[in-house]
Every structure is written in structure tokens, then in C-alpha cells.
N, C-alpha and C positions, 0 to 999 in steps of 0.2 A: 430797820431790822427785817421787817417781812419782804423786802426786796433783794436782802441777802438769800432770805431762805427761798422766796421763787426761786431766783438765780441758779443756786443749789440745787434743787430740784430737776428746775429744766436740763443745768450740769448732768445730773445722774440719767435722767430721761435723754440725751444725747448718746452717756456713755454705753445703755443697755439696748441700744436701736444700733451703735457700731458693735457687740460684740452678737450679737444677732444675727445678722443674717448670714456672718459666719458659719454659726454653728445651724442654722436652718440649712445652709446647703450643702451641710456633710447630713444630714439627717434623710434629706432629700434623696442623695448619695445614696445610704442604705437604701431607702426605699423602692429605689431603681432595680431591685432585686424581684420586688413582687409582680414585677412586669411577666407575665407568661409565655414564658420562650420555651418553645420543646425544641432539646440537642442532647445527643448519645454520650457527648462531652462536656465538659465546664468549657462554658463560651466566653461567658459576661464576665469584664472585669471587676477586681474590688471596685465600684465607683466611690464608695464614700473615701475609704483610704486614700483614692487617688487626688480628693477634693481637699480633703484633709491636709496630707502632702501640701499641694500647691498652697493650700494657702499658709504652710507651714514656711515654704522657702518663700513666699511671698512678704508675711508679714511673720518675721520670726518671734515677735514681743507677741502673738496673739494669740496662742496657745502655752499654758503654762509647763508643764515638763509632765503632769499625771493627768494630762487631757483625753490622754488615750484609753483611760480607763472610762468613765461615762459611754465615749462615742463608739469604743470598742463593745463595751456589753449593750447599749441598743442594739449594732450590726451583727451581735452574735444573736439576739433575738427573736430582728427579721430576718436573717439569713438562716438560720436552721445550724448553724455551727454550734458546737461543744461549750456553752455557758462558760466563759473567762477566757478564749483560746483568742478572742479579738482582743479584749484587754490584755493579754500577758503578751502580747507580739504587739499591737498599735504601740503598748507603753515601752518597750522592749527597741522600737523601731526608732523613737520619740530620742530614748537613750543615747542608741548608736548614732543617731541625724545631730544630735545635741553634742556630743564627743568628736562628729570630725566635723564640724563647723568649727570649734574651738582649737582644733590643729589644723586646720585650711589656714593656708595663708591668702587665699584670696576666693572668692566663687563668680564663677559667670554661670551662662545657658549651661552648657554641656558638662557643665561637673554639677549641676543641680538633677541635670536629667540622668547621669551616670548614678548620682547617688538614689535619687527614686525608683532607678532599675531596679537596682540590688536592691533594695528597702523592699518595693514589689515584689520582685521575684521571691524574697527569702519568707514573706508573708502568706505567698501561694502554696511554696512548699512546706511552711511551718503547720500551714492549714492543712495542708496531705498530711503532713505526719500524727499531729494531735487529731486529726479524723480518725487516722489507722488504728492509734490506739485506741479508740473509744467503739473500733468494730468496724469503721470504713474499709474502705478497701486501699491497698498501695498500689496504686499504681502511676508513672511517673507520666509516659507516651502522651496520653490523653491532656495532659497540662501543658502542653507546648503551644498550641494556639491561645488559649487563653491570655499564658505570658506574653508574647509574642502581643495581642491585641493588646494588654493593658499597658507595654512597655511603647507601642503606637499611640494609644490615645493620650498617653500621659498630656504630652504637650497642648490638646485641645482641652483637658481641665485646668493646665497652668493657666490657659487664656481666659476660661471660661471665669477662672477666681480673678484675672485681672480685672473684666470687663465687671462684677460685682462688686471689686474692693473700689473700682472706680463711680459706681454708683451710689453704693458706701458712702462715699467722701464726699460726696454731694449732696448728701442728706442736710 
């Protein structure tokens, strides 16, 4: 019987080192924010969302449907964003990613990258808009690069989650 429960144990002790380092490199993600970069514009992109993302189309069972909500209010925390505007968009984004996967009739590269566009893009603007309201300013121009980078880098954090989910596995 105590070699059921080792067993078990080590079982659990397996499953909370695979959903770990997951969630440590969307965490890491946000904190890519507190890097000190001076720009007149928003440069940097969402990294955690983008981290997030990939590992979203990568391992679609690894994030439950309201995962966006925890990871979202860290990033609103260290990023300086409007307290819920990360949760109500990451879980918002979570929804719509979750909806046309379930009408896709198939996915490769370029319709994951197509959908992470829009997901991006619609986050960066969502983030303009709920800033505005809260007393930011509107303004659209200055958000072009940043989309622009974060719609480039995408594909180096799809890799970045492979190269982890493969180390992962070899725990």
C-alpha cells in the first residue's frame, strides 16, 4: 500500500513540474515589462500574452478556458494597466481562440499565426481603449510599431514555448 501512495505522490509531483514551467514563462513574460527601456512610444510587446498564446496553440489541454484571468491580473499589476482590463481581454481572447478552433476545420502555421494576429492586435487596442477611459490618452499612430513588432516576434515565442515544452518532456 505505501508503494501505491509513493507512486501517487511522485504521480502528482510529475504532474505540478509539467504544469510549471508553463506558467513560470508567462510570468517571466510579464516581467519582461520591468526591463528599462526609454521610447516616446509603446515599443515592447505583450510578451507574456504572446507566451501565453503559443503555448496556447501549442498545448491546447494546458490552459483551462479562465486561465486568463490569474495571468491576466499579474500582467495588469506589473505592467501598470487598469486592474481587470488584462483579465477581461486574456479571458475574452481565451473565448474567441476557443470558438474558432471548434469551427476550424483544420489548423496549420499560418492560420495559428493569423489567429494570434488578430488576438494581439485586438489586445493592444483594447488596452488603448480601456487606458482612454480610465484618463489615458487616444491615440492610435504611436501603436503601429509595437503591433507591427509583436505580430514579428510572435513566431520566436511559438519557438521559444516549443523549445520549453520539449524540455518539459524530458523531465
Amino acid at each position: 500500500m505505501s508503494r501505491l501512495r509513493a507512486a501517487d505522490e511522485n504521480l502528482a509531483l510529475v504532474r505540478a513540474q509539467l504544469s510549471l514551467i508553463p506558467a513560470a514563462s508567462v510570468v517571466a513574460g510579464s516581467l519582461l515589462c520591468l526591463v528599462p527601456l526609454i521610447a516616446q512610444a509603446p515599443l515592447m510587446p505583450p510578451f507574456a500574452l504572446m507566451i501565453f498564446l503559443a503555448w496556447r496553440f501549442l498545448r491546447p489541454e494546458i490552459w483551462p478556458i479562465w486561465a486568463g484571468l490569474p495571468f491576466g491580473l499579474f500582467d495588469d499589476l506589473i505592467s501598470g494597466n487598469p486592474i481587470g482590463s488584462g483579465m477581461l481581454l486574456w479571458t475574452a481572447i481565451l473565448l474567441a481562440l476557443d470558438f474558432a478552433e471548434n469551427r476550424a476545420m483544420w489548423r496549420d502555421y499560418w492560420i495559428d499565426w493569423l489567429l494570434a494576429t488578430g488576438a494581439l492586435t485586438s489586445y493592444i487596442m483594447g488596452a488603448m481603449v480601456l487606458n482612454a477611459l480610465t484618463g489615458g490618452g487616444w491615440i492610435f499612430w504611436p501603436l503601429l510599431p509595437q503591433i507591427a513588432a509583436t505580430i514579428l516576434l510572435f513566431p520566436l515565442a511559438l519557438r521559444l514555448c516549443a523549445r520549453l515544452d520539449r524540455r518539459r518532456l524530458m523531465l
